[in-house]
C-alpha positions as CSV (number, residue, x, y, z in Angstrom):
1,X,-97.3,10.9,10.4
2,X,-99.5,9.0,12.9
3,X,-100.8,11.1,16.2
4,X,-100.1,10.2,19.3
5,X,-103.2,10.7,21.9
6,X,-103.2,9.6,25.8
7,X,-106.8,9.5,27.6
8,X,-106.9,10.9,31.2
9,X,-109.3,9.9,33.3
10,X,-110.2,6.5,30.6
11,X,-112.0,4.4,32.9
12,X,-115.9,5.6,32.4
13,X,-118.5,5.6,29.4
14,X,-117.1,8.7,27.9
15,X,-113.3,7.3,27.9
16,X,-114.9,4.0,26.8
17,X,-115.9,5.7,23.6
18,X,-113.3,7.9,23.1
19,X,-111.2,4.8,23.0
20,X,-113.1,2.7,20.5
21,X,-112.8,5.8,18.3
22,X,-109.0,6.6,18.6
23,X,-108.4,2.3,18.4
24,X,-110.4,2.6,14.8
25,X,-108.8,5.8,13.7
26,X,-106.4,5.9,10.7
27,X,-104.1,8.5,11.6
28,X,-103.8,7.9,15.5
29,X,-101.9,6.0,17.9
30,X,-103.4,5.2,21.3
31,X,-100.1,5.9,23.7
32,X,-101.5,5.5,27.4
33,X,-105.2,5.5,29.1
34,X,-104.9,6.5,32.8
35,X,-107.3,5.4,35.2
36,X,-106.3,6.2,39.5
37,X,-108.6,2.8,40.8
38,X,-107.9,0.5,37.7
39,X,-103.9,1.2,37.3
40,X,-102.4,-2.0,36.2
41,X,-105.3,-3.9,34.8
42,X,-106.2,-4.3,30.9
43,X,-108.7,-1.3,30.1
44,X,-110.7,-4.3,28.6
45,X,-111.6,-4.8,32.1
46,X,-113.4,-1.6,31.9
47,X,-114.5,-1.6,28.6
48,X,-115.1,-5.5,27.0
49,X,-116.0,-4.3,23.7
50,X,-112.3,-3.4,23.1
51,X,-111.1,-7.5,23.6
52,X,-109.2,-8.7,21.2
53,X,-108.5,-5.3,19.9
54,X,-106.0,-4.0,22.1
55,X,-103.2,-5.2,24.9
56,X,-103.5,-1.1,26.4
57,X,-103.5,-1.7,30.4
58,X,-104.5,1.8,32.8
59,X,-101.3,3.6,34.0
60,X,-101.7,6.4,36.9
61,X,-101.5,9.7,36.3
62,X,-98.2,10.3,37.4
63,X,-96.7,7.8,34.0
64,X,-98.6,9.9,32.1
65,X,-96.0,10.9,29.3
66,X,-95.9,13.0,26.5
67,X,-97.7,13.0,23.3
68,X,-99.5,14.9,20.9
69,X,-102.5,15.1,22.1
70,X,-104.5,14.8,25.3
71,X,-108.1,13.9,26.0
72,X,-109.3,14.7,29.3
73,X,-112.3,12.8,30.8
74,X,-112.1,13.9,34.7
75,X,-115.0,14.9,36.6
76,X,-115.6,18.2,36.4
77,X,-113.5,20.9,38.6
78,X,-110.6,18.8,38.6
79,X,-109.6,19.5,34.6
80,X,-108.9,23.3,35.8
81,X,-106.0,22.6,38.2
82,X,-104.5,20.2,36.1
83,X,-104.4,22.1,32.8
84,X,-101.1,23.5,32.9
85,X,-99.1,20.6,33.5
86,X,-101.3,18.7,30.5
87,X,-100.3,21.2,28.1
88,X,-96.5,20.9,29.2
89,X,-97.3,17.0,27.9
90,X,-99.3,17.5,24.7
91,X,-99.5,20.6,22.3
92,X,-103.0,19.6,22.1
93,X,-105.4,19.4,25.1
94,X,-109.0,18.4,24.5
95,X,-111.2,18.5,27.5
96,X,-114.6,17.1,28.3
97,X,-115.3,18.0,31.5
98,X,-117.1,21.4,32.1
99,X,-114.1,23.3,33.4
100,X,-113.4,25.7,30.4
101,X,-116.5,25.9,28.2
102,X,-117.6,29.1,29.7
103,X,-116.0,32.0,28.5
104,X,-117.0,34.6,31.5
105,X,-115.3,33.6,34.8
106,X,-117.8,34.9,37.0
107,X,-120.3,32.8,35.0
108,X,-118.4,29.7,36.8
109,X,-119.7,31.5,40.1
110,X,-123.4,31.4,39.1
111,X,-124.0,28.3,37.5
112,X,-121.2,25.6,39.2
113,X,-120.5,27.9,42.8
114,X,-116.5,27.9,42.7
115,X,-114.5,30.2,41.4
116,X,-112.4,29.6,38.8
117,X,-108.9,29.0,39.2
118,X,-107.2,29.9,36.0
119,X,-108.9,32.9,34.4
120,X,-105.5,33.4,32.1
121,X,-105.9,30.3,30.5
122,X,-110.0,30.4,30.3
123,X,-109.2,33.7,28.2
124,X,-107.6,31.5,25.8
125,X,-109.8,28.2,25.0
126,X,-111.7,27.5,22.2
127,X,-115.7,25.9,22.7
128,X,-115.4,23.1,20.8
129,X,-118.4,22.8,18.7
130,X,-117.4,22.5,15.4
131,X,-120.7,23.9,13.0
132,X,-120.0,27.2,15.3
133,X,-116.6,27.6,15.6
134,X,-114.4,25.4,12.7
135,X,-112.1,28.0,12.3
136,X,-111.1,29.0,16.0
137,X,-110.7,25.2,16.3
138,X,-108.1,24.6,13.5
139,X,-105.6,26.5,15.4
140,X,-106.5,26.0,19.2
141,X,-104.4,24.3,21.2
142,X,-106.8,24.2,24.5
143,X,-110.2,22.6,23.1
144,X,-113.3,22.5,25.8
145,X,-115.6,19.9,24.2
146,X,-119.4,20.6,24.8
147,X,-122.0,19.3,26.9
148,X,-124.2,16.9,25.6
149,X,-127.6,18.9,26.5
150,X,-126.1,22.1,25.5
151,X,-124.6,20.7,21.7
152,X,-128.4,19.2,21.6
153,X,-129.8,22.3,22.2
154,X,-127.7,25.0,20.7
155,X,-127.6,23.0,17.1
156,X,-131.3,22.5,17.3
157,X,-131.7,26.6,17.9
158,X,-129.0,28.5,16.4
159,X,-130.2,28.9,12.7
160,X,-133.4,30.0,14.2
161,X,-132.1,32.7,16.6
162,X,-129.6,33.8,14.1
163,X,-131.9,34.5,10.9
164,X,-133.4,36.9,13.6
165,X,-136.9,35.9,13.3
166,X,-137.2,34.7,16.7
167,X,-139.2,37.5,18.8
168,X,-136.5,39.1,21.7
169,X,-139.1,40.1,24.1
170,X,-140.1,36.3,24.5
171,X,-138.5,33.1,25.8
172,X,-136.6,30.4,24.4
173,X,-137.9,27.5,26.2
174,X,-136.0,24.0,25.8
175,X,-136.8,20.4,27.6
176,X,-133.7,17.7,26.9
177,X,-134.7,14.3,27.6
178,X,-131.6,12.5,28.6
179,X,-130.5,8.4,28.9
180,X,-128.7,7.4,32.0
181,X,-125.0,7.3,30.5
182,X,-125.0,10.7,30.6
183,X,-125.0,10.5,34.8
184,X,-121.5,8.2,33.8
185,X,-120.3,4.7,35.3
186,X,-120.9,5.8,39.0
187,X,-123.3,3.7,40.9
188,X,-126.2,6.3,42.7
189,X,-129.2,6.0,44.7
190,X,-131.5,7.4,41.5
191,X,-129.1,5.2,38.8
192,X,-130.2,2.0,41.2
193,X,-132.1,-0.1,38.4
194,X,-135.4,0.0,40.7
195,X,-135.7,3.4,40.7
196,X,-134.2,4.3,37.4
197,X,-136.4,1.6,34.9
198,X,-139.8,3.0,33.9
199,X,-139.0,6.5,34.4
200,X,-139.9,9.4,33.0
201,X,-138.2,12.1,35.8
202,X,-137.7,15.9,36.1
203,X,-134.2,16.0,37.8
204,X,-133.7,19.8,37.1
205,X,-136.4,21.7,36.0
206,X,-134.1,24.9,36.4
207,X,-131.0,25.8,36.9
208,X,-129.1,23.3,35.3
209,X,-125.4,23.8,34.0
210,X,-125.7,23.1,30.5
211,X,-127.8,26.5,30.5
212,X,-124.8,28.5,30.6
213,X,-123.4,27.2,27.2
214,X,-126.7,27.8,25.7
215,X,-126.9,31.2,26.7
216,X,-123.3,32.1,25.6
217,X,-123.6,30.0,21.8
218,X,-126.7,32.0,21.3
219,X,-125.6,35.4,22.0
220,X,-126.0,36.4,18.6
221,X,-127.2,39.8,16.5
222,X,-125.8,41.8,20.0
223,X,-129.1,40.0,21.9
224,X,-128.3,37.8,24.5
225,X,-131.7,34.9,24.4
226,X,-133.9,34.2,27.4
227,X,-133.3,30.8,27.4
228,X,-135.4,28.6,29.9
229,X,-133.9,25.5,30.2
230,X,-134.9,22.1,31.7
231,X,-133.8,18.4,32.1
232,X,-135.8,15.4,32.3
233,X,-134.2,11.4,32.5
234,X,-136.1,8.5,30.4
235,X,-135.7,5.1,30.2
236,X,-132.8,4.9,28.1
237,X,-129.1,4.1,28.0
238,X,-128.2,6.7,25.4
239,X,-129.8,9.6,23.5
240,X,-130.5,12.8,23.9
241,X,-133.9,14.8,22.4
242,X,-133.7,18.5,23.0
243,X,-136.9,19.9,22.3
244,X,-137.2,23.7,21.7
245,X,-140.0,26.5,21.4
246,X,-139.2,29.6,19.8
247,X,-141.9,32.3,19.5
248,X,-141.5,34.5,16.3
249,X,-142.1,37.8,15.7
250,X,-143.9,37.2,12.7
251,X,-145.5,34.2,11.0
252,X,-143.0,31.5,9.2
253,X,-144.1,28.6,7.2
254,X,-142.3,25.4,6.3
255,X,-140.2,26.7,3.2
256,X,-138.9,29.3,5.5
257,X,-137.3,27.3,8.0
258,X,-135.8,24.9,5.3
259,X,-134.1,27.9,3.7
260,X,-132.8,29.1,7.1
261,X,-131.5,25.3,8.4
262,X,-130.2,24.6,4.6
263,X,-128.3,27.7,4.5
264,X,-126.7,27.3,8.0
265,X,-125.9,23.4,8.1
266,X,-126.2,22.1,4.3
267,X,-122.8,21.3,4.4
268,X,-122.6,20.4,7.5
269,X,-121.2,16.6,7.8
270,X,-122.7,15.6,10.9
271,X,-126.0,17.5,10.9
272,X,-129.2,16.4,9.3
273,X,-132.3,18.1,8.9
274,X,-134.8,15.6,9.6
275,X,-138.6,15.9,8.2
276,X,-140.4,13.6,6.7
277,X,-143.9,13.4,5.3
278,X,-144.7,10.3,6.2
279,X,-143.5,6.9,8.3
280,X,-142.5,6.2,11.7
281,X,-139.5,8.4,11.5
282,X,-140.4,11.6,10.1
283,X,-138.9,13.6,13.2
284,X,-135.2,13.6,14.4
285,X,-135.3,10.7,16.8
286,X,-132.1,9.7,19.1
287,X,-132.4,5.4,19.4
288,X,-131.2,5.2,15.3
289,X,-128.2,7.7,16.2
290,X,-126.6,5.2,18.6
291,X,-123.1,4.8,18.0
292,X,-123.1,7.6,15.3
293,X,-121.8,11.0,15.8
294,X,-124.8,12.2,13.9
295,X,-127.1,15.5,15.2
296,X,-130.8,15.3,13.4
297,X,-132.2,18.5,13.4
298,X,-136.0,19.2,12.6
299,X,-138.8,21.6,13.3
300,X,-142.5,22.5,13.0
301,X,-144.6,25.7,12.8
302,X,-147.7,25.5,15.0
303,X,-150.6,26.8,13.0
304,X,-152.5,28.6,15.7
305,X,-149.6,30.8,16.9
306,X,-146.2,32.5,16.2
307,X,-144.0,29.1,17.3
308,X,-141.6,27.1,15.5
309,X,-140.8,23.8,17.5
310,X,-137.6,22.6,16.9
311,X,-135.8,19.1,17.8
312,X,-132.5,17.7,17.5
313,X,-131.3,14.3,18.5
314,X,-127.6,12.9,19.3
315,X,-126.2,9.8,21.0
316,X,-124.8,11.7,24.0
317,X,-121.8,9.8,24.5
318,X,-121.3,10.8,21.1
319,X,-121.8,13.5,19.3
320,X,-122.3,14.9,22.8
321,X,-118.6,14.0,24.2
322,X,-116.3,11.2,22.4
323,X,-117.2,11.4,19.1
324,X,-117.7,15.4,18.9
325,X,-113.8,15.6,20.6
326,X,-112.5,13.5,17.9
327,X,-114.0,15.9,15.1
328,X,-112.2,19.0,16.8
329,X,-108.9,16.7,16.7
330,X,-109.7,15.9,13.2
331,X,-110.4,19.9,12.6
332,X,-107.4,20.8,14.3
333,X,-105.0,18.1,12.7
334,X,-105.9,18.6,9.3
335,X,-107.6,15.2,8.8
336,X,-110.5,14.6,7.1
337,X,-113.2,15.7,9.7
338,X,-115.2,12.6,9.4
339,X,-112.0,10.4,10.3
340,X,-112.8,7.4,12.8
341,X,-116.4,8.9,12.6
342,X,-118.2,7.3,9.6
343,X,-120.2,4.5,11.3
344,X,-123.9,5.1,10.5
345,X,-125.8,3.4,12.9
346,X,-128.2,-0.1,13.3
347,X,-131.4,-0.3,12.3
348,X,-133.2,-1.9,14.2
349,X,-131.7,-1.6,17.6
């Protein structure tokens, strides 16, 4: 039986994508995209990629009807207060704003500054990343999608920090270099092309969001990491490279950290463990993921000292929103979980 999915808030990058994926999909249906400013006009006018491929025009909010599932692309604090009535819609709600991934309400009060307004339901919701949580997801029926720095971050670390081998006394410190999609389709002083081509650009050193979900995925073995986090914005469209440093307690080599990546993701459909001896591409690099809901995940041991470096690269529109959101609907819909998400990427772009 074909699935019936609606888009809420379809009108940006993130919508854009989830779209071309649900279009392309062999088991859905696309039923209705809202969009509050483009109600009325073809969503081609939004996204031109999708002409000749679908008739869909926006509808408001208010014609949203129901369906089977829901994908919610509204800025974030606005998903929260609209929750209830989306699950009286759709049995399944999948949401990709940061409204729900945080399991710890008060952890809403130190990293976003609101309080959160619906602490029952926040009790409930599953963090939708799949290589961490399949199982909760097969049965969820409130999904809260990732952020694209955090999914970059935690995949690159988690095999790491669960073998145990990274030293607790020491801390886990992680730069993400991010494209300028992930801002969305808002115009901005800093987005304005002048200031934005050429750049290399610290825009949060500390303190940012995404630190939160890398904090809670890698509370593992009863220790909660000292994770120092940071964001920086390159000259890019899309991609994301999470780079992280993880001090050991003892000396690793090589073989090790294959064992310990193989173990965690060799089945893993989306993830893989880039390292190569020689050519251009011998470390995970996030241009050739474009497109693809792939995560390339490597790693180096630094000869003079007890660090592993590890890397993992995703197309953050991806694997970091749309394309991550369809594999939990795929996961919790009993399709195949590579379903609408098999394209592999262009070489060269």
């Amino acid at each position: 039986m074909t699935l019936t999915a609606s888009i809420v808030g379809g009108s940006g990058y993130t919508g854009g994508e989830l779209l071309r994926l649900l279009l392309g999909h062999p088991e859905v249906e696309v039923k209705q995209v809202t969009s509050r400013s483009l109600a009325g006009k073809f969503v081609t006018v939004a996204h031109p990629n999708m002409r000749g491929h679908t008739k869909l025009k926006f509808v408001t909010p208010d014609e949203l009807e129901p369906c089977d599932v829901i994908f919610v692309c509204v800025p974030h604090g606005s998903a929260a207060s609209q929750a209830k009535q989306l699950m009286s819609l759709a049995k399944v709600v999948i949401d990709l704003s940061a409204d729900f991934r945080l399991n710890n309400p008060e952890d809403y009060e130190t990293w976003y500054g609101w309080e959160h307004p619906d602490r029952e339901l926040l009790g409930k919701v599953v963090y939708g990343l799949p290589e961490l949580h399949r199982e909760e997801i097969r049965n969820a029926d409130y999904i809260a999608s990732p952020g694209c720095m955090s999914t970059a971050s935690i995949l690159a670390l988690y095999p790491l920090i669960q073998s145990g081998l990274a030293d607790p006394e020491m801390p886990v410190v992680v730069e993400a270099k991010t494209g300028s999609s992930g801002s969305g389709g808002a115009a901005s002083p800093s987005s304005h092309h002048p200031e934005r081509a050429g750049v290399i650009r610290p825009f949060k050193s500390t303190g940012h969001r995404h630190s939160a979900e890398i904090i809670q995925e890698l509370k593992v073995n009863g220790h909660t990491p000292k994770i120092s986090f940071s964001a920086t914005g390159v000259e890019a469209v899309r991609g994301i490279l999470a780079t992280g440093h993880v001090f050991t307690k003892e000396a690793v080599t090589d073989r090790d950290l294959w064992g310990i990546y193989r173990t965690v993701y060799g089945e893993e459909p989306f993830i893989r463990i880039v390292k190569e001896r020689t050519g251009i591409y011998r470390a995970p690099e996030p241009k050739i993921l474009s497109g693809t809901n792939f995560c390339d995940v490597g790693f180096e041991v630094d000869p003079h000292a007890n660090r592993v470096v590890v890397t993992a690269a995703i197309d953050n529109l991806m694997k970091g929103a749309a394309g991550q959101a369809v594999q939990s609907m795929n996961i919790r819909h009993g399709f195949a979980e590579t379903a609408g998400l098999e394209f592999i990427g262009l070489h060269p772009l």
